[in-house]
N, C-alpha and C positions, 0 to 999 in steps of 0.2 A: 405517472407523477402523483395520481393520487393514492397509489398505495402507499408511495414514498411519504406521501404528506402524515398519511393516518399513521405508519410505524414512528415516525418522527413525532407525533402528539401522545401515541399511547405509550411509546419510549420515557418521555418528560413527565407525565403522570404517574406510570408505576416509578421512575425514580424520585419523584414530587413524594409520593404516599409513600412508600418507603424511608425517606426521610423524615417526614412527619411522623410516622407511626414511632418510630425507632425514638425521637424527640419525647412523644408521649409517652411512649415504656420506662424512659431515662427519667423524667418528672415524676411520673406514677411511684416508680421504686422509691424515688430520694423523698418523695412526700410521706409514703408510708412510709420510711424507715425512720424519720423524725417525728410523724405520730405516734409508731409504737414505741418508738426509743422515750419520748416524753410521757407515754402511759405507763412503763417501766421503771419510769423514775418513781412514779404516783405510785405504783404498787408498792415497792420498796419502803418507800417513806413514810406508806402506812403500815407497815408491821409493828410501831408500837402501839401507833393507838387504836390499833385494831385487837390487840393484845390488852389492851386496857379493858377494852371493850366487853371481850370474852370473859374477865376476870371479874367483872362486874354483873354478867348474866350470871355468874358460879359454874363458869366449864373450866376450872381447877383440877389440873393431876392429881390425884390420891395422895401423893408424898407430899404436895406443898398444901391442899385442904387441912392435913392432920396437924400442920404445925400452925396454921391461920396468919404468918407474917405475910404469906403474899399477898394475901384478900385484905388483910389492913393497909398495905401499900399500897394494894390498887383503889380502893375507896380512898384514900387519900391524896392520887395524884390522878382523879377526873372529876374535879371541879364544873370542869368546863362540859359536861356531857350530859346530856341528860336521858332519861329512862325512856323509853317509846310504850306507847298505848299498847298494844296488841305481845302477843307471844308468838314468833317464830314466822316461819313462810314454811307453810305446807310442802310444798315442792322442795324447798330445801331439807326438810326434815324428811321427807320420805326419800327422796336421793342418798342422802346420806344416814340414817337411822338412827340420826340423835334427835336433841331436844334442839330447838331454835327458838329466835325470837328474831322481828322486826324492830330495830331500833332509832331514832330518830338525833341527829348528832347536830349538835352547833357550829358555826363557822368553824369549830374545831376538833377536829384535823379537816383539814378542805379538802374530801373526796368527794370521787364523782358518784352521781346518785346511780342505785345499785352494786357497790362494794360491798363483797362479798365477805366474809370471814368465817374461821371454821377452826376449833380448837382439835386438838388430838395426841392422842398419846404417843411412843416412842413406835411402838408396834402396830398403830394405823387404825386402833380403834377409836373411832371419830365419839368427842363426849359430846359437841354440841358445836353451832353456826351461829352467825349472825347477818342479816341483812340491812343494810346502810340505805332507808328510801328517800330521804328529808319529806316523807308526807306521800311522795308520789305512785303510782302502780308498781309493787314489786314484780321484775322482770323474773323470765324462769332462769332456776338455781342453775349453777353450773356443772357437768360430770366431774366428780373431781375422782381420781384412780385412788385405787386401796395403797395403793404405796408410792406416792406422789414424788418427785427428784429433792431433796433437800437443797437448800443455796441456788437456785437456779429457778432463773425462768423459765415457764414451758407455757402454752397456751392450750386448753379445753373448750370442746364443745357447752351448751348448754342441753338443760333437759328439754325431751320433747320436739317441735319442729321448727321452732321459733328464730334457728339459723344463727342465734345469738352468740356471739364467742366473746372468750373471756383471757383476760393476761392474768398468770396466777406465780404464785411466788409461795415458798416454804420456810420460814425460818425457824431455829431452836431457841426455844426459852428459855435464858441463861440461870432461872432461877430452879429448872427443873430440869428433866429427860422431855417435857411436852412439847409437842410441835402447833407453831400458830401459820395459818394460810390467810390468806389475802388475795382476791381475785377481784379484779376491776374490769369492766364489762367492756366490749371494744365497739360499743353500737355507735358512738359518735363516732368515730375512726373508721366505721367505713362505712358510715351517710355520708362523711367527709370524699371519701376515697369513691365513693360511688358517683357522688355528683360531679369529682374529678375528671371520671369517666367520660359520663354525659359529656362533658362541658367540651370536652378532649375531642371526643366523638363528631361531635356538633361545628367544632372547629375545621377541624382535620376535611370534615366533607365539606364547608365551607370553601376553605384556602383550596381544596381540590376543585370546588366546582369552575370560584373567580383564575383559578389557571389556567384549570382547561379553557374555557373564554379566549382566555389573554391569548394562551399556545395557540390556541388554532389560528388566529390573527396573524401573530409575531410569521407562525411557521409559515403560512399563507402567503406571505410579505418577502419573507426569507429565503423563499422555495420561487419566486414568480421567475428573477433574471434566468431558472434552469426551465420554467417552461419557456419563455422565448429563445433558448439555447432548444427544447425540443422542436419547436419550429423549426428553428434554420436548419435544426439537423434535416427535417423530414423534408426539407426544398430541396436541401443539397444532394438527400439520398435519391431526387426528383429530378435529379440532373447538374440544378444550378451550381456548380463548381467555383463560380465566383462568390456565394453568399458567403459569408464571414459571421460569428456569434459574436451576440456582446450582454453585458460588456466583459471586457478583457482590460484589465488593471491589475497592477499589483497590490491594490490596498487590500482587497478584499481574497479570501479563501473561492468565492463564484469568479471572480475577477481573475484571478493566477489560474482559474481552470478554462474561463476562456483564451485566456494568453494561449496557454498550451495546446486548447483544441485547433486555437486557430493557426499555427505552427505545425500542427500537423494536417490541417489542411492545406495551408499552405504546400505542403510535399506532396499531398495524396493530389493537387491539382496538378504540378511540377510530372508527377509521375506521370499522370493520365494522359498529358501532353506529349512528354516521350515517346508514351507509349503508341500516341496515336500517329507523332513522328515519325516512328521507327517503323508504323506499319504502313505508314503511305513509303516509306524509302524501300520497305520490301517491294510495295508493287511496283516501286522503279525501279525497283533492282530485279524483278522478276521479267517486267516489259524489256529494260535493255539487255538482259540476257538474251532474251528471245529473241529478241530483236538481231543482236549480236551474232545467233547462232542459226539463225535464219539466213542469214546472208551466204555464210560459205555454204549451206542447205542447198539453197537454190541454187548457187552455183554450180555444186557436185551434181546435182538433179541432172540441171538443165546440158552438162557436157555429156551426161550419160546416155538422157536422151536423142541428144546427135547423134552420139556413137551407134546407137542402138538403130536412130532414122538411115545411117549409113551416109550422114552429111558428110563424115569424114573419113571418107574411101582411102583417102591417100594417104601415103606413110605421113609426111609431113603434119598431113590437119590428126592423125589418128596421135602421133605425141604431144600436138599443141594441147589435145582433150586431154590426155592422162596427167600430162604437166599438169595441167590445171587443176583438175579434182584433189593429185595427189599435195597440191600447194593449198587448197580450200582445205584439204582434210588436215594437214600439219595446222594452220591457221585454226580450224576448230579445234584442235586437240591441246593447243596451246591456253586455251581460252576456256577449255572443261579444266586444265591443271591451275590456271587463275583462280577459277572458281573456288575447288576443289582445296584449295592452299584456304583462301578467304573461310572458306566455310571449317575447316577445322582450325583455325584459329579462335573463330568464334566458338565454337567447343570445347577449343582446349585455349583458354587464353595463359596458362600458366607455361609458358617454354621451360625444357629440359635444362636445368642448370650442368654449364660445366665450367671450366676458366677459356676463355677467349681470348686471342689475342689478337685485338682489332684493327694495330698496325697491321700487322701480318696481311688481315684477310682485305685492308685495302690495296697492300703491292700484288698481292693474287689478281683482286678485280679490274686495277690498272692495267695489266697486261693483258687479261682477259679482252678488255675494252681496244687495245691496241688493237688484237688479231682480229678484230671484229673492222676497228676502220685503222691502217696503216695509217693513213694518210693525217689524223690527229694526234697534236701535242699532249699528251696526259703526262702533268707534273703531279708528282704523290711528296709531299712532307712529312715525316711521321717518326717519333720519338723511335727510340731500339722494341719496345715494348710499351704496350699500353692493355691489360689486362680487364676487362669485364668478365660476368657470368651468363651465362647464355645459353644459348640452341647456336652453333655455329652455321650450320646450314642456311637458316631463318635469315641470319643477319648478314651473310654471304649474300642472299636472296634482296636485304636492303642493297646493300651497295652496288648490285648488278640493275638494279632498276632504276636506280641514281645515274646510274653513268649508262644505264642506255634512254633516259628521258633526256638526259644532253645530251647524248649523239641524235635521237632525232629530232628534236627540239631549236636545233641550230646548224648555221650554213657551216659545210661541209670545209674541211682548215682551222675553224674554231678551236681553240684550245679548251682545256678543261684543266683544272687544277685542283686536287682530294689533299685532305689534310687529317691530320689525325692529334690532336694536343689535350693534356691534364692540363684540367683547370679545377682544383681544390677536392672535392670527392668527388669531380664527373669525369668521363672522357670526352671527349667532342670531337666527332667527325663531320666535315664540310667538304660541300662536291659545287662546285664554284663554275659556271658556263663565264662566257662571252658573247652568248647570241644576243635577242633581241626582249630577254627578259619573261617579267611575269604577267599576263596580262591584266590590264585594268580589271578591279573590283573580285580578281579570280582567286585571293588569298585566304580566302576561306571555304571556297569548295575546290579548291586543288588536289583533296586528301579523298574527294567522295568519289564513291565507285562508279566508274561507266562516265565519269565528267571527264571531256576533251574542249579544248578551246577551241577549232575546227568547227566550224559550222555544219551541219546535220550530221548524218551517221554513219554516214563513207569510213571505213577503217583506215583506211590510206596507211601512212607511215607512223601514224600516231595510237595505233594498237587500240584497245577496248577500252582505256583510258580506266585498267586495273592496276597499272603497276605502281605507281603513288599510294594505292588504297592499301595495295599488300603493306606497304612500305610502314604506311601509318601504324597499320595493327602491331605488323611484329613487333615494332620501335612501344607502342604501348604497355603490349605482352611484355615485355621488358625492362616496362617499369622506367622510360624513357618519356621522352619529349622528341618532334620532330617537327622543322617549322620551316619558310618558304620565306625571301627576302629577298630585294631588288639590291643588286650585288651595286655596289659604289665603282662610277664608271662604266654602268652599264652590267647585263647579263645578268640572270637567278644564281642566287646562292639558297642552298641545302643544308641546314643546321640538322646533325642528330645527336642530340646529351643522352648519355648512356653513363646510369652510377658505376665507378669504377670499383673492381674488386679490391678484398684488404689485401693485400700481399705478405708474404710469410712473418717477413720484417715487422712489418706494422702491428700482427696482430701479435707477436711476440714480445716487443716493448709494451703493447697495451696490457699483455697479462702481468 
């Protein structure tokens, strides 16, 4: 659980910072692209009066010196500018191998301090710069390329190491072939952009740190009802089969997953119980076997050992012993094919399908039952035909068990009455006595193997108390029902529902 805890916190962190970061790159961009976009405008809008500018140091093309209209225009329309102390910036003039001057401008044009300017001819011979300081430390001059993009911004380094970059611009001099540059220094734009950073940085670990906090809490919180769900697991896996998790609710996602565990405990207890069922019924069913098969044991023994002591010298006692054994050994052998039936059902509980026709095999078993006892009434009712799918042997095998649990189950003259009738998609066959019924409280273990209503374990007339048991399974295997009821007026009646097959008709309309 606590691994699960820590992948669940470092999960929400790196998607926590991953979104923040992504946040700050998103800001970062749109912040620079509106400072540069706004120092671009600044560039631009200074190429007149930066061109004023140059025209008044005398960086004049040759073609428009010689005629002097442009130097009288340009003394004429800077009023507003006035001359600076000093000549040039070294770094500039050695960057570029003209002449320079430092100039010092009035509210007019309002550039930012360090504007750069640089006259030059059509063919890139540079005649002279100028630098814009209003009074302050000129910054170093900018690389400007021997053949710079005309109409277009580009941005350059500065000279030296000073990291300085510059937004620079080109325009043509409509009074000549000369080209005037204009470069504006980007040092405020990324102090700006830097403290951005910082600030971004300083946040970012922030909001990181106060979540982690919060997450480990919340998840701690969140995560607890699955450690008391590890508890009950670890009791249950300890045995206790009754403990139940909680909670279990459907409000919650931990809630619908205790529903569900406990639903399947629920089964896995159901199961265990079966299980343990089924294995106390084996050792009852293992003891009465034994028990069962012991019996005619010692009796074959014990004849054989007379025979053997010479107790039965005389013809008469020598076939009373053979009778005997060879009547223990039928009786056993009867009772290994019980078994033997029982155990491959459970193996094979899927019977061989074929079509059956279960009138039929009740006027078989009726007559059958007759030559067994004359002296009984067996009425059989049964449509012309009544079709199931099946193993016909199997179910041959019910209804001979049926009608010999009423022949010995009842005084001898009782009638029996089998029926066979459809009733909507089942068949139903009933094997109806008159004796003395089902006994108290026996309706529910009538069907288990080796139960006799007979008191102790004497085989008497009433067999291993297997033939019900078969009776059950096959009728199962069958995908049936088979049930035990105190017949109205007296006597057990024997329900077995068996789904009835489609018949040609039916499944020929259905298509």
């Amino acid at each position: 659980m606590a691994s699960l805890r820590s992948r669940v916190l470092v999960s929400v962190l790196l998607l926590s910072a991953a979104g923040l970061i992504l946040l700050a790159a998103v800001t970062y961009a749109e912040q620079r692209s509106f400072l540069v976009g706004r120092v671009d405008q600044q560039v631009k809008a200074a190429v007149p009066a930066m061109s004023i500018a140059l025209d008044r140091e005398g960086f004049v093309p040759p073609s428009r010196a010689r005629t002097g209209s442009a130097t009288t225009s340009a003394a004429e329309s800077t009023t507003s500018t006035q001359r600076g102390q000093g000549r040039g910036s070294g770094q500039g003039a050695a960057a570029n191998g003209g002449r320079g001057a430092a100039v010092e401008v009035g509210p007019e044009p309002n550039l930012p301090p360090g504007t750069y300017g640089q006259r030059m001819e059509a063919d890139g011979k540079v005649l002279g710069h100028t630098l814009i300081t209003y009074g302050q430390t000129a910054p170093a001059a900018p690389k400007i390329p021997r053949h710079p993009p005309v109409g277009r911004l580009f941005t350059v380094d500065s000279v030296g190491t000073s990291g300085l970059h510059y937004r620079a611009y080109v325009s043509r001099d409509p009074e000549d072939r000369g080209l005037t540059l204009v470069a504006v220094p980007l040092h405020e734009v990324e102090q700006t952009l830097t403290r951005l950073l910082i600030v971004e940085g300083l946040l970012i670990a922030g909001v990181l740190a106060a979540l982690g906090v919060s997450a480990f809490f919340v998840v701690r919180l969140g995560l607890r009802p699955l450690d008391r769900m590890e508890v009950t697991a670890g009791a249950i896996a300890g045995g206790e089969l009754s403990r139940r998790v909680s909670p279990a609710t459907t409000k919650t996602e931990v809630g619908r997953l205790g529903l569900a565990l406990n639903a399947m405990l629920d089964r896995l207890e159901q199961a265990f119980a079966k299980r343990t069922e089924s294995e106390e019924r084996l050792r009852r069913f293992l003891a009465d076997a034994s028990h069962e098969l012991r019996t005619p044991l010692a009796s074959i023994r014990g004849y054989a050992e007379l025979f053997r002591m010479g107790a039965t010298e005389d013809r008469e006692g020598t076939e009373h012993a053979m009778r005997r054994i060879e009547e223990e050994s039928e009786r056993m052998g009867v009772l290994v094919e019980d078994l033997l039936t029982l155990a491959r059902l459970d193996e094979e509980p899927e019977p061989r399908r074929e079509r059956v026709d279960l009138a039929a095999l009740a006027s078989d078993a009726a007559l059958d039952a007759r030559a067994t006892a004359p002296e009984r009434s067996i009425d059989v009712t049964a449509p012309d035909e009544a079709i199931v799918l099946g193993d016909s042997h199997q179910l041959r095998q019910v209804l001979a068990n049926l009608l010999r649990n009423a022949l010995v189950h009842t005084p001898a003259g009782t009638p029996i009455e089998v029926s066979v009738a459809r009733e909507g998609s089942d068949v139903v066959l009933s094997v109806r006595d008159h004796g003395p019924g089902i006994p108290a409280g026996a309706h529910e273990s009538l069907f288990d193997r080796f139960w006799r209503a007979e008191a102790g374990r004497g085989r008497g007339k009433a067999g291993a108390g297997l033939g019900l048991a078969i009776a059950h399974d096959v009728v199962l295997a069958h995908h049936g029902t088979i049930s035990a009821h105190d017949a109205p007026g007296g006597g057990a009646l024997f329900l077995v529902r068996l789904p009835a097959a489609v018949t040609q008709r039916a499944t020929a309309h259905a298509s």
